[in-house]
N, C-alpha and C positions, 0 to 999 in steps of 0.2 A: 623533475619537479617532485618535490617530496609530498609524503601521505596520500597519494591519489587511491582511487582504489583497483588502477589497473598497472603493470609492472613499468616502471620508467623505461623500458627498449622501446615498448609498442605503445606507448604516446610518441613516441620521438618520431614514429614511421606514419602515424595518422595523419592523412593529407586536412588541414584547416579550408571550412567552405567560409560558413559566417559568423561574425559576433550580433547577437542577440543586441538590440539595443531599445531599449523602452523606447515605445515612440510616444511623441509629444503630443500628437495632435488628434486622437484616441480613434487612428485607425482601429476598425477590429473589434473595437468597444460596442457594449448593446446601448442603445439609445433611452433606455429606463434602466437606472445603474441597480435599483432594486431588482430587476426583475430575473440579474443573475444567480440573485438566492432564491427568489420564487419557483424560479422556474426548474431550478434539478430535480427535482420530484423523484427521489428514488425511491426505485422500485422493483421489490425481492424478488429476482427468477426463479429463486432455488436456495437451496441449502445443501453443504456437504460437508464431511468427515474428513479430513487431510493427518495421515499418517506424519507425529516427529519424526519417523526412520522414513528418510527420502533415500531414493536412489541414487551416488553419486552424479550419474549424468542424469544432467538437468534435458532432456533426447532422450529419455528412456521412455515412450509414450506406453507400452504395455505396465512399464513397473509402475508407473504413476497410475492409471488407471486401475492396478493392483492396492495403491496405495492410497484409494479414493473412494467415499461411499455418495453415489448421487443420485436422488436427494440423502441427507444423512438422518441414517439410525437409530443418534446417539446426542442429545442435545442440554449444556448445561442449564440448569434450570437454576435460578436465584433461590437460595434459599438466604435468611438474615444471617449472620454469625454473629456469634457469641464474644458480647465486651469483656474483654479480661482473657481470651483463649492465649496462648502463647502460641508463638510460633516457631515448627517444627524445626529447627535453624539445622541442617548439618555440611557435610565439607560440600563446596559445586558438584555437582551430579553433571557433566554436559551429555549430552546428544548432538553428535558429528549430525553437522549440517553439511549440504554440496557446497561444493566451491562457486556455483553458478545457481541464482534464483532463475526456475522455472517458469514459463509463462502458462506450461500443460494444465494444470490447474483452473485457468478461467477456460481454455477450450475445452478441454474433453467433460465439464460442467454444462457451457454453454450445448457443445453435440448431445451430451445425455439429456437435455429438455428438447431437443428439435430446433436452436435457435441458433441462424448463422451469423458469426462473429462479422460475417461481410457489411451489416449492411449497421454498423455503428463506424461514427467517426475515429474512436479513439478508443483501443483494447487493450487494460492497466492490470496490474495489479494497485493496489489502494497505495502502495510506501513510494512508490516511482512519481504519481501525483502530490505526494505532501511535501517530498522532499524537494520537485520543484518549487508548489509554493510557498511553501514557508523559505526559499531563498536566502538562508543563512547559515549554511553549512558547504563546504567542496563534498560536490555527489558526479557521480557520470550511471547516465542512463542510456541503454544502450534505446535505438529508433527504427522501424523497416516499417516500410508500405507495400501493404498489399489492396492491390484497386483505391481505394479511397479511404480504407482503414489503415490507420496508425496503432503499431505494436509499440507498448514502451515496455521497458523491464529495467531493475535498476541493475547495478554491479555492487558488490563490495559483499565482505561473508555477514553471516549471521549464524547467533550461538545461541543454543536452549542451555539454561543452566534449571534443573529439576527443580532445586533446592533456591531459587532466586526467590527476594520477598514478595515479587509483584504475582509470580505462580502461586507460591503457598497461599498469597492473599485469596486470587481467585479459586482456588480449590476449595478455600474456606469458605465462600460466598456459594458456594454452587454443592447440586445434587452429587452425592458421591458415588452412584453409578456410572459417574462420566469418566470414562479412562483420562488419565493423564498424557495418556500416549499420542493424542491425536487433536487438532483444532479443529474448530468449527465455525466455518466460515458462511458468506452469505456473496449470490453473485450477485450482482444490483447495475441495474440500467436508470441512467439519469440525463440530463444535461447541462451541459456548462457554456453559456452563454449559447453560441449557434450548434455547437459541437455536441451528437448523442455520445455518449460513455457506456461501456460496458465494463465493471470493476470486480475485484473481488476484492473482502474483507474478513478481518478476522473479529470474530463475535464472542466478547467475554461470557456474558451470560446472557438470558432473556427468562423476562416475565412468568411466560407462559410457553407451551409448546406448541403454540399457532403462527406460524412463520408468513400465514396470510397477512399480519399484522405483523407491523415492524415493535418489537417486543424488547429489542436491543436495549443491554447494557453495559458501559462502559466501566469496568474497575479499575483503581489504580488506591498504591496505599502508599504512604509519606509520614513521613515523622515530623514534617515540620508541620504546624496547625494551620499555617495561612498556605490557600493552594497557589502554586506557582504554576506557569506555561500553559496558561490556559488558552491562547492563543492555538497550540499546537494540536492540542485536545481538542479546541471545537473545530478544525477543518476535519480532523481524524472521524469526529460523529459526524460532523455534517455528509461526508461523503457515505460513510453506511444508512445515515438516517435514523442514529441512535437519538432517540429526545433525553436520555437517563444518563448521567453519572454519581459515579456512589466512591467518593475520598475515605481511604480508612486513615486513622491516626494512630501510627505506633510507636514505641517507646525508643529510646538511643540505648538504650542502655539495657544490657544481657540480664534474665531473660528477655526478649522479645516478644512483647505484646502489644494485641490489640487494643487501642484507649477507647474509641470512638470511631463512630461514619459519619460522614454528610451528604447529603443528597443534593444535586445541581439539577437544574435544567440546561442542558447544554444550550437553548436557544440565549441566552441569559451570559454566555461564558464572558463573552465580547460585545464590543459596538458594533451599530448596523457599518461605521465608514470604515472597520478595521474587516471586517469577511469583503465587504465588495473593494476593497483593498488587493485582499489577499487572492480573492476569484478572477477579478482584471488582471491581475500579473499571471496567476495560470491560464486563463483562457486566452492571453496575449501571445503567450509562450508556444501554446498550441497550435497558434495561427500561424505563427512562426515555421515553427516545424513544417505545419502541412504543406506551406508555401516553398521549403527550401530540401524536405526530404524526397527524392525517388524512388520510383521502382526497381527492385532489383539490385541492391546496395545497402549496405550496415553503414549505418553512423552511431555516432556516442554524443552525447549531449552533455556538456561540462561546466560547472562552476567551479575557478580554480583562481588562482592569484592571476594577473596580471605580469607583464615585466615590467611593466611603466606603469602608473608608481606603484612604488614597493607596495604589498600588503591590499590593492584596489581588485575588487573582486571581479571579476565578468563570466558570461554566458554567452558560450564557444559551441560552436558546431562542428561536428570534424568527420569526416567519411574514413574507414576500416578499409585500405584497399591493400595490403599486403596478403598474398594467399594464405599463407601461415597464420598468420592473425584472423581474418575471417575464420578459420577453423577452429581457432580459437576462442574466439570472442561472440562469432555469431550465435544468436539465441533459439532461435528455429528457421530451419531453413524452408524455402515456398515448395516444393514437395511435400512437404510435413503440413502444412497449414490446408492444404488441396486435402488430405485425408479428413481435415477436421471441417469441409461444407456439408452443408445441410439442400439437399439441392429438394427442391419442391416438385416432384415430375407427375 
């Protein structure tokens, strides 16, 4: 099966448990369709510095811990930019990313506050949940339970390009004591529908430097003047708890300038029936998983074609049981997660 994001040998060996099937009759569902957006209530545990230079292995818990400041140090602060600035355009700059997204990141955040990951339903990073639900793209995210919590992480690479316009953008928007070298994220506890969450997010800028207040602001800059995918953007703030967006308008045409910004309230992006849309299919999804993943076992969670009919998308469940492949593919194993309890004695 072409373009997955794991190597066609080790799909072929993955044993299939379940396909995902919307249910009809809204098992699962909360009984006030409103009160799955009321009620996530996120809420900032912390803040930290996340080094671009990761360490290839995503298993590296000292290097990451090396490569982490919690709470962080170093915090973009908004400042306005300048109509008319040009932007800095030069050849892609990348920064080698691992081949594997780490999960070390919401733990050893979560341990540096005293808070244990045990006792949330579901412990993400923030791109493993969007790419569930926005449901229009082939993604595999890998799954393991430990006790009652669910581990998701997504698969597939990711690439810093320095010199990309959405970075220059925000470089322009923020204090320039903020190195470029490192994100700055936000760990945030909420819930989705019955399910507590434990997330991490990455935080373009904020307000102010009082992380007690959610201060978050989301950048993004586009040349076309009418904003498009707003859909995607408001699950993205909904899950951090950003109320702020700020569109720049740049030019097509060399040099590259800044024309204008506009300012959104993200609650405003969408309708109330398109989020509790979008919230039922992931808290569905989730119900799913808890009900079908075990302890002591890798699965991959998959939206991919179909064989019947051509082109017909579905959500596949599939257990990792080749030894090789576990070695492979598993994302932290349960010796490693025993390191990261918080035990109360």
């Amino acid at each position: 099966m072409a373009n997955l994001p794991i190597p066609q040998d080790i799909f072929s060996r993955l044993t299939f448990i379940h396909e995902y099937e919307k249910n009809q009759n809204g098992e699962n569902d909360v009984t006030d369709p409103a009160s799955i957006i009321n009620n996530y209530q996120p809420h900032i545990l912390t803040d930290f510095n996340l080094s671009h230079h990761l360490p290839p292995d995503h298993l590296a818990t000292q290097l990451y811990r090396d490569a982490m400041t919690v709470p962080a140090d170093r915090i973009p602060l908004f400042i306005p930019p300048v109509i008319g600035t040009n932007f800095p355009i030069g050849d892609p700059n990348y920064i080698t990313q691992p081949r594997n997204t780490s999960l070390l990141p919401a733990l050893i955040a979560a341990q540096a506050i005293q808070v244990d990951f045990r006792q949330y339903d579901i412990v993400s990073e923030r791109n493993s949940l969007r790419k569930i639900a926005m449901n229009v793209k082939i993604y595999a995210v890998g799954v393991m339970r430990y006790g009652k919590t669910l581990l998701l992480r997504r698969y597939g690479r990711r690439s810093v390009n320095r010199n990309d316009i959405g970075i220059l953008f925000e470089e322009m928007c923020t204090t320039p004591d903020y190195p470029p070298s490192a994100e700055y994220k936000y760990l945030i506890e909420g819930r989705i529908g019955t399910l507590r969450t434990l997330v991490t997010a990455e935080i373009d800028a904020v307000s102010n430097g009082n992380n007690q207040n959610n201060n978050s602001i989301e950048l993004t800059c586009r040349k076309e003047e009418k904003f498009q995918n707003k859909v995607d953007v408001w699950f993205q703030t909904f899950l951090s708890g950003t109320a702020t967006l700020m569109v720049g308008h740049r030019s097509v045409d060399e040099p590259i300038r800044l024309l204008g910004m506009n300012d959104y309230n993200t609650e405003d992006l969408i309708g109330q029936e398109n989020k509790i849309r979008i919230l039922q299919h992931l808290h569905r999804v989730l119900c799913f998983l808890q009900a079908n993943v075990q302890e002591n076992r890798n699965y991959i969670f998959y939206r991919h074609p179909r064989d019947q009919p051509p082109n017909d998308m579905g959500l596949f469940l599939y257990e990792i049981t080749n030894s090789d492949d576990i070695r492979r593919l598993q994302f932290i194993p349960k010796w490693m997660l025993k390191q990261m309890f918080i035990r109360n004695e």
